[in-house]
C-alpha positions as CSV (number, residue, x, y, z in Angstrom):
1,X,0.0,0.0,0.0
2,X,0.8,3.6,-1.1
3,X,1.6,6.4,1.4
4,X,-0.2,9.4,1.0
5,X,1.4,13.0,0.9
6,X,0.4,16.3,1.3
7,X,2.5,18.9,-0.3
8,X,2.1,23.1,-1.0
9,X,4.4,26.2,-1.9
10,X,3.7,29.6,-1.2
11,X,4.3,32.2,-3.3
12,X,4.5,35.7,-1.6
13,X,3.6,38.4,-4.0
14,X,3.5,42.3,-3.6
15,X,1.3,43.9,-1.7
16,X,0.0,46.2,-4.8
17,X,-0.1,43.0,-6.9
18,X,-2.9,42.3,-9.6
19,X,-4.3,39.1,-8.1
20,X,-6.5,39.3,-11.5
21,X,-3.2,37.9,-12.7
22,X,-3.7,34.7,-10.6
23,X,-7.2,34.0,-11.1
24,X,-6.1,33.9,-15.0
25,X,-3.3,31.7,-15.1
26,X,-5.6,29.2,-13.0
27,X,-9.0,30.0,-15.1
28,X,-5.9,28.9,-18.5
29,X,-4.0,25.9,-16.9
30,X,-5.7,24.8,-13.7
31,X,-7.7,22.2,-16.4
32,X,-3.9,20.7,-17.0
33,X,-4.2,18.8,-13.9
34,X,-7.6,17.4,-13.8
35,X,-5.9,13.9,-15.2
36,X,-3.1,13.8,-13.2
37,X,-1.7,10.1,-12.3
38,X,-1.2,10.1,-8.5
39,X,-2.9,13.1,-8.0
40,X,-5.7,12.7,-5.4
41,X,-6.4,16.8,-5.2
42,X,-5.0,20.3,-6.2
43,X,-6.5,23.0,-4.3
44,X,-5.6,25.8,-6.3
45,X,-5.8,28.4,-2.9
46,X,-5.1,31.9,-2.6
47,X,-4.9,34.4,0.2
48,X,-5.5,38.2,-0.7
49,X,-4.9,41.0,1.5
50,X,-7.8,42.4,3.8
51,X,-9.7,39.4,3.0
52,X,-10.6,36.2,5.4
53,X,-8.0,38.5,8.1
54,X,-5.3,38.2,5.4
55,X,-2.4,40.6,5.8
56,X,-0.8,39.4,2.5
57,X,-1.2,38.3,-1.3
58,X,-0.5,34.9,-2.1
59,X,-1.0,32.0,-3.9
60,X,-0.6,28.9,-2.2
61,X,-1.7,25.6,-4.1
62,X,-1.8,22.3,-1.8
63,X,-1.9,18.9,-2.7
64,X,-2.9,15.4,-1.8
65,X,-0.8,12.7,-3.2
66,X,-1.9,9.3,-3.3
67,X,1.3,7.6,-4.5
68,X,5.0,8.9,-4.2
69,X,5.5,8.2,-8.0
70,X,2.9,11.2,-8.9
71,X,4.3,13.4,-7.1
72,X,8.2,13.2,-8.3
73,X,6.6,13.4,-11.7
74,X,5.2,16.7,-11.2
75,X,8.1,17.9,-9.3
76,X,11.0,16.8,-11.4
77,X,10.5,17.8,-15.2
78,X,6.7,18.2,-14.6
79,X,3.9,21.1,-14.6
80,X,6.2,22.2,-11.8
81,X,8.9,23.7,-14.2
82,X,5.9,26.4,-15.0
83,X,5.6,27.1,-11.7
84,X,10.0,27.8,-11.2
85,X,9.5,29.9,-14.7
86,X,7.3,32.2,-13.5
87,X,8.1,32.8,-9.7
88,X,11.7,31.0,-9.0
89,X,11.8,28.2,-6.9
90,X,9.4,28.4,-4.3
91,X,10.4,26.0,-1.1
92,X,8.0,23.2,-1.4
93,X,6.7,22.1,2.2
94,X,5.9,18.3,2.3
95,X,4.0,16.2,5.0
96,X,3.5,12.4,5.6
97,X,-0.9,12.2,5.7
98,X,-2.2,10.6,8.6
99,X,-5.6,10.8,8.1
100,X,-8.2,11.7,5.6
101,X,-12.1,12.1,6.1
102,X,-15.3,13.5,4.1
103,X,-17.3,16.0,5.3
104,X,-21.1,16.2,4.9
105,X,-20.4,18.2,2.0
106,X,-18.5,16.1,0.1
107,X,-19.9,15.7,-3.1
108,X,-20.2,19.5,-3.2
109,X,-17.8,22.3,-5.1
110,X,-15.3,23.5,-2.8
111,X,-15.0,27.2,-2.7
112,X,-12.5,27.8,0.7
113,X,-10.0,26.0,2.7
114,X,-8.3,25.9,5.6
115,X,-5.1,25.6,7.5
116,X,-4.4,24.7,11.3
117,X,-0.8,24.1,11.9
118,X,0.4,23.2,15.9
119,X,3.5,21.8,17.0
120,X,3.5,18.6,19.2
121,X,5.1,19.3,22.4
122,X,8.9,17.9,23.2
123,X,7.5,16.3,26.5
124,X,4.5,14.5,24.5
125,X,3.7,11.2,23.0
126,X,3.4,12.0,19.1
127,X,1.1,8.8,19.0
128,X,-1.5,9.9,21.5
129,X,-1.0,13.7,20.1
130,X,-1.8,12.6,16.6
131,X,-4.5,10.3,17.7
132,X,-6.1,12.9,19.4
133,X,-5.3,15.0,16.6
134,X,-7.5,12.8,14.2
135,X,-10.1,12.8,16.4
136,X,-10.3,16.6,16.4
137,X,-9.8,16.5,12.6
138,X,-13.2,14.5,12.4
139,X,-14.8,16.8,15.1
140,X,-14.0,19.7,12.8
141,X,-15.4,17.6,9.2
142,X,-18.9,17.8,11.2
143,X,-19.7,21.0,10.6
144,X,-22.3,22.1,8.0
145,X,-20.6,22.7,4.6
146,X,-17.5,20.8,5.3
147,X,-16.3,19.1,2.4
148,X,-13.0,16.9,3.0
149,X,-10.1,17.2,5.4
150,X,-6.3,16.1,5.9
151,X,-4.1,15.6,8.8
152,X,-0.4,15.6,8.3
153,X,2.6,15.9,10.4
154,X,6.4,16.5,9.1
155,X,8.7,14.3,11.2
156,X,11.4,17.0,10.7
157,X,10.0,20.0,12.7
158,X,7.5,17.8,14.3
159,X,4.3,20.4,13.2
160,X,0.9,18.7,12.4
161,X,-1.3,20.6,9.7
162,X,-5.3,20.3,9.8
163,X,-5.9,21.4,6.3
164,X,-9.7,21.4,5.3
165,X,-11.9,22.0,2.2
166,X,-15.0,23.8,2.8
167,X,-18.3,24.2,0.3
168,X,-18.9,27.4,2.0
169,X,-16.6,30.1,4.5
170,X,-13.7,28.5,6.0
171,X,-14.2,28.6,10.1
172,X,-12.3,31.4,12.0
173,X,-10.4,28.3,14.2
174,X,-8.8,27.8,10.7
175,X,-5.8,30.7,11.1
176,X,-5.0,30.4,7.5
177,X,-7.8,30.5,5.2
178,X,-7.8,30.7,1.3
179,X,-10.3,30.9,-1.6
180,X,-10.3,27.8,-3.8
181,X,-9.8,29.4,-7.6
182,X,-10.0,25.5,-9.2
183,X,-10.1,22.0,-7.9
184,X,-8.4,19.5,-9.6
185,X,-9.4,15.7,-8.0
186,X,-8.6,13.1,-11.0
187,X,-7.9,10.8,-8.2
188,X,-9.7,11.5,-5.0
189,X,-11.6,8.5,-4.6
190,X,-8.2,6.5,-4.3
191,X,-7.4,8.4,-1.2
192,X,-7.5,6.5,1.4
193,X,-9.9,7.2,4.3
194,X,-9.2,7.4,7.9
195,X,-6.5,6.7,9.7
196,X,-3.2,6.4,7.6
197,X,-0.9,4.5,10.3
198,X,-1.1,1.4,12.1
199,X,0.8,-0.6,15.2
200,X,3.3,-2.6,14.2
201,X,2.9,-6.3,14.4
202,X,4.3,-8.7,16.7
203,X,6.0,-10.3,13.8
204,X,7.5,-7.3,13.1
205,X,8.7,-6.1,16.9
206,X,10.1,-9.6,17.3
207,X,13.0,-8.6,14.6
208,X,16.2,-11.0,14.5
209,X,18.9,-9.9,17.1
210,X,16.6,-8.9,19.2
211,X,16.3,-11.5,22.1
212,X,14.1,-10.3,24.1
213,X,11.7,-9.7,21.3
214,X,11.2,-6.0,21.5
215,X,11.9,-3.8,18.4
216,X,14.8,-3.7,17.2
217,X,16.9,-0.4,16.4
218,X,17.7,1.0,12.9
Protein backbone atom coordinates (compact mmCIF):
# COMPACT_ATOMS: atom_id res chain seq x y z
CA UNK A 1 0.00 0.00 0.00
CA UNK A 2 0.80 3.58 -1.13
CA UNK A 3 1.63 6.43 1.44
CA UNK A 4 -0.18 9.42 1.04
CA UNK A 5 1.37 13.04 0.87
CA UNK A 6 0.42 16.29 1.32
CA UNK A 7 2.47 18.88 -0.34
CA UNK A 8 2.15 23.11 -0.97
CA UNK A 9 4.44 26.20 -1.89
CA UNK A 10 3.68 29.59 -1.21
CA UNK A 11 4.31 32.25 -3.31
CA UNK A 12 4.49 35.70 -1.59
CA UNK A 13 3.56 38.39 -4.02
CA UNK A 14 3.45 42.34 -3.55
CA UNK A 15 1.31 43.89 -1.70
CA UNK A 16 -0.04 46.16 -4.83
CA UNK A 17 -0.08 42.99 -6.89
CA UNK A 18 -2.87 42.34 -9.57
CA UNK A 19 -4.33 39.08 -8.13
CA UNK A 20 -6.52 39.25 -11.49
CA UNK A 21 -3.16 37.86 -12.70
CA UNK A 22 -3.68 34.71 -10.63
CA UNK A 23 -7.24 34.04 -11.13
CA UNK A 24 -6.07 33.91 -14.95
CA UNK A 25 -3.34 31.70 -15.09
CA UNK A 26 -5.64 29.21 -13.04
CA UNK A 27 -8.99 29.96 -15.12
CA UNK A 28 -5.90 28.91 -18.54
CA UNK A 29 -4.00 25.94 -16.88
CA UNK A 30 -5.71 24.79 -13.74
CA UNK A 31 -7.73 22.25 -16.44
CA UNK A 32 -3.89 20.65 -17.01
CA UNK A 33 -4.17 18.83 -13.93
CA UNK A 34 -7.65 17.38 -13.83
CA UNK A 35 -5.89 13.89 -15.21
CA UNK A 36 -3.09 13.82 -13.20
CA UNK A 37 -1.72 10.11 -12.35
CA UNK A 38 -1.22 10.12 -8.47
CA UNK A 39 -2.90 13.08 -8.04
CA UNK A 40 -5.73 12.70 -5.36
CA UNK A 41 -6.37 16.80 -5.18
CA UNK A 42 -4.98 20.26 -6.19
CA UNK A 43 -6.46 23.04 -4.34
CA UNK A 44 -5.64 25.80 -6.34
CA UNK A 45 -5.77 28.43 -2.88
CA UNK A 46 -5.15 31.91 -2.62
CA UNK A 47 -4.91 34.44 0.22
CA UNK A 48 -5.47 38.16 -0.69
CA UNK A 49 -4.91 40.98 1.46
CA UNK A 50 -7.79 42.43 3.81
CA UNK A 51 -9.74 39.45 3.02
CA UNK A 52 -10.64 36.21 5.43
CA UNK A 53 -7.96 38.46 8.14
CA UNK A 54 -5.32 38.18 5.44
CA UNK A 55 -2.42 40.58 5.80
CA UNK A 56 -0.76 39.37 2.53
CA UNK A 57 -1.17 38.32 -1.29
CA UNK A 58 -0.47 34.93 -2.10
CA UNK A 59 -1.03 32.00 -3.93
CA UNK A 60 -0.62 28.90 -2.15
CA UNK A 61 -1.70 25.55 -4.07
CA UNK A 62 -1.85 22.34 -1.81
CA UNK A 63 -1.88 18.92 -2.65
CA UNK A 64 -2.91 15.42 -1.84
CA UNK A 65 -0.81 12.67 -3.16
CA UNK A 66 -1.95 9.32 -3.33
CA UNK A 67 1.33 7.63 -4.54
CA UNK A 68 5.00 8.86 -4.15
CA UNK A 69 5.50 8.21 -8.04
CA UNK A 70 2.89 11.15 -8.94
CA UNK A 71 4.29 13.39 -7.12
CA UNK A 72 8.19 13.21 -8.32
CA UNK A 73 6.63 13.41 -11.66
CA UNK A 74 5.16 16.72 -11.17
CA UNK A 75 8.13 17.87 -9.31
CA UNK A 76 10.95 16.83 -11.43
CA UNK A 77 10.50 17.80 -15.22
CA UNK A 78 6.67 18.19 -14.59
CA UNK A 79 3.89 21.08 -14.58
CA UNK A 80 6.23 22.17 -11.77
CA UNK A 81 8.91 23.71 -14.16
CA UNK A 82 5.92 26.42 -15.01
CA UNK A 83 5.60 27.05 -11.72
CA UNK A 84 10.00 27.81 -11.15
CA UNK A 85 9.47 29.85 -14.67
CA UNK A 86 7.26 32.24 -13.50
CA UNK A 87 8.09 32.82 -9.73
CA UNK A 88 11.70 31.00 -8.99
CA UNK A 89 11.79 28.24 -6.91
CA UNK A 90 9.40 28.38 -4.30
CA UNK A 91 10.41 25.96 -1.08
CA UNK A 92 8.00 23.24 -1.42
CA UNK A 93 6.69 22.14 2.15
CA UNK A 94 5.88 18.34 2.32
CA UNK A 95 4.04 16.15 5.02
CA UNK A 96 3.50 12.37 5.58
CA UNK A 97 -0.89 12.16 5.67
CA UNK A 98 -2.23 10.60 8.58
CA UNK A 99 -5.63 10.75 8.15
CA UNK A 100 -8.16 11.70 5.62
CA UNK A 101 -12.07 12.15 6.12
CA UNK A 102 -15.33 13.54 4.11
CA UNK A 103 -17.31 15.96 5.26
CA UNK A 104 -21.09 16.16 4.91
CA UNK A 105 -20.43 18.22 1.97
CA UNK A 106 -18.52 16.13 0.05
CA UNK A 107 -19.86 15.74 -3.12
CA UNK A 108 -20.20 19.52 -3.23
CA UNK A 109 -17.84 22.33 -5.08
CA UNK A 110 -15.27 23.49 -2.77
CA UNK A 111 -15.03 27.21 -2.65
CA UNK A 112 -12.55 27.83 0.66
CA UNK A 113 -10.02 25.99 2.68
CA UNK A 114 -8.33 25.93 5.61
CA UNK A 115 -5.07 25.58 7.50
CA UNK A 116 -4.37 24.71 11.28
CA UNK A 117 -0.76 24.07 11.90
CA UNK A 118 0.42 23.18 15.92
CA UNK A 119 3.52 21.76 16.98
CA UNK A 120 3.46 18.64 19.21
CA UNK A 121 5.11 19.32 22.41
CA UNK A 122 8.92 17.86 23.25
CA UNK A 123 7.53 16.30 26.52
CA UNK A 124 4.49 14.54 24.49
CA UNK A 125 3.67 11.20 23.00
CA UNK A 126 3.40 12.00 19.14
CA UNK A 127 1.06 8.78 19.02
CA UNK A 128 -1.55 9.85 21.53
CA UNK A 129 -0.98 13.70 20.08
CA UNK A 130 -1.78 12.60 16.59
CA UNK A 131 -4.54 10.28 17.67
CA UNK A 132 -6.09 12.89 19.38
CA UNK A 133 -5.28 15.04 16.65
CA UNK A 134 -7.51 12.83 14.25
CA UNK A 135 -10.14 12.77 16.41
CA UNK A 136 -10.26 16.63 16.37
CA UNK A 137 -9.84 16.50 12.64
CA UNK A 138 -13.19 14.54 12.37
CA UNK A 139 -14.83 16.75 15.07
CA UNK A 140 -13.98 19.67 12.82
CA UNK A 141 -15.40 17.56 9.22
CA UNK A 142 -18.94 17.79 11.22
CA UNK A 143 -19.65 20.98 10.58
CA UNK A 144 -22.26 22.12 7.99
CA UNK A 145 -20.63 22.65 4.58
CA UNK A 146 -17.49 20.78 5.27
CA UNK A 147 -16.34 19.07 2.37
CA UNK A 148 -12.98 16.85 2.98
CA UNK A 149 -10.14 17.22 5.38
CA UNK A 150 -6.29 16.12 5.86
CA UNK A 151 -4.06 15.64 8.76
CA UNK A 152 -0.42 15.58 8.35
CA UNK A 153 2.63 15.92 10.36
CA UNK A 154 6.39 16.55 9.14
CA UNK A 155 8.70 14.32 11.22
CA UNK A 156 11.36 16.98 10.67
CA UNK A 157 9.99 20.00 12.74
CA UNK A 158 7.55 17.83 14.31
CA UNK A 159 4.30 20.36 13.20
CA UNK A 160 0.89 18.70 12.38
CA UNK A 161 -1.31 20.58 9.68
CA UNK A 162 -5.25 20.31 9.82
CA UNK A 163 -5.93 21.38 6.33
CA UNK A 164 -9.70 21.42 5.32
CA UNK A 165 -11.88 22.03 2.17
CA UNK A 166 -14.96 23.84 2.76
CA UNK A 167 -18.35 24.24 0.34
CA UNK A 168 -18.89 27.44 1.98
CA UNK A 169 -16.60 30.05 4.51
CA UNK A 170 -13.74 28.51 6.01
CA UNK A 171 -14.24 28.60 10.08
CA UNK A 172 -12.34 31.40 11.95
CA UNK A 173 -10.39 28.33 14.20
CA UNK A 174 -8.76 27.75 10.70
CA UNK A 175 -5.80 30.66 11.11
CA UNK A 176 -5.03 30.44 7.50
CA UNK A 177 -7.79 30.48 5.18
CA UNK A 178 -7.76 30.68 1.25
CA UNK A 179 -10.27 30.86 -1.57
CA UNK A 180 -10.33 27.80 -3.85
CA UNK A 181 -9.78 29.40 -7.62
CA UNK A 182 -9.97 25.53 -9.19
CA UNK A 183 -10.12 21.95 -7.89
CA UNK A 184 -8.37 19.48 -9.56
CA UNK A 185 -9.38 15.67 -7.96
CA UNK A 186 -8.63 13.06 -10.99
CA UNK A 187 -7.86 10.80 -8.24
CA UNK A 188 -9.73 11.54 -4.96
CA UNK A 189 -11.62 8.53 -4.64
CA UNK A 190 -8.20 6.49 -4.34
CA UNK A 191 -7.44 8.40 -1.18
CA UNK A 192 -7.49 6.50 1.39
CA UNK A 193 -9.87 7.15 4.26
CA UNK A 194 -9.18 7.43 7.87
CA UNK A 195 -6.51 6.73 9.70
CA UNK A 196 -3.24 6.43 7.57
CA UNK A 197 -0.91 4.49 10.33
CA UNK A 198 -1.12 1.42 12.06
CA UNK A 199 0.82 -0.59 15.24
CA UNK A 200 3.29 -2.60 14.18
CA UNK A 201 2.91 -6.29 14.39
CA UNK A 202 4.28 -8.67 16.74
CA UNK A 203 6.05 -10.34 13.82
CA UNK A 204 7.49 -7.26 13.06
CA UNK A 205 8.73 -6.15 16.85
CA UNK A 206 10.14 -9.61 17.28
CA UNK A 207 12.98 -8.60 14.56
CA UNK A 208 16.22 -10.97 14.46
CA UNK A 209 18.86 -9.88 17.06
CA UNK A 210 16.55 -8.91 19.24
CA UNK A 211 16.35 -11.50 22.10
CA UNK A 212 14.10 -10.32 24.07
CA UNK A 213 11.68 -9.73 21.28
CA UNK A 214 11.24 -5.96 21.46
CA UNK A 215 11.88 -3.76 18.41
CA UNK A 216 14.78 -3.68 17.17
CA UNK A 217 16.91 -0.38 16.44
CA UNK A 218 17.69 1.00 12.89
Amino acid sequence: MYGMHAMQYEITLPAGYDMGIIRERVATRGHLLDDFGGLGLKVYGIRERGVDGSTLNQYSPFYLWHDEAGMNAFLFGGPFSGIVESFGRPAVQHWTVLGFEEGPAFGTPAVAAGKHVVPIPDETDPVAFLGEALDGLREHLRRDGAHSGALAVDPRTWQVIRYSLWAGEAPESDEVRYRILHLSSPHLAELRRGRQWDQPSSAANSAPGSASGAPAGH
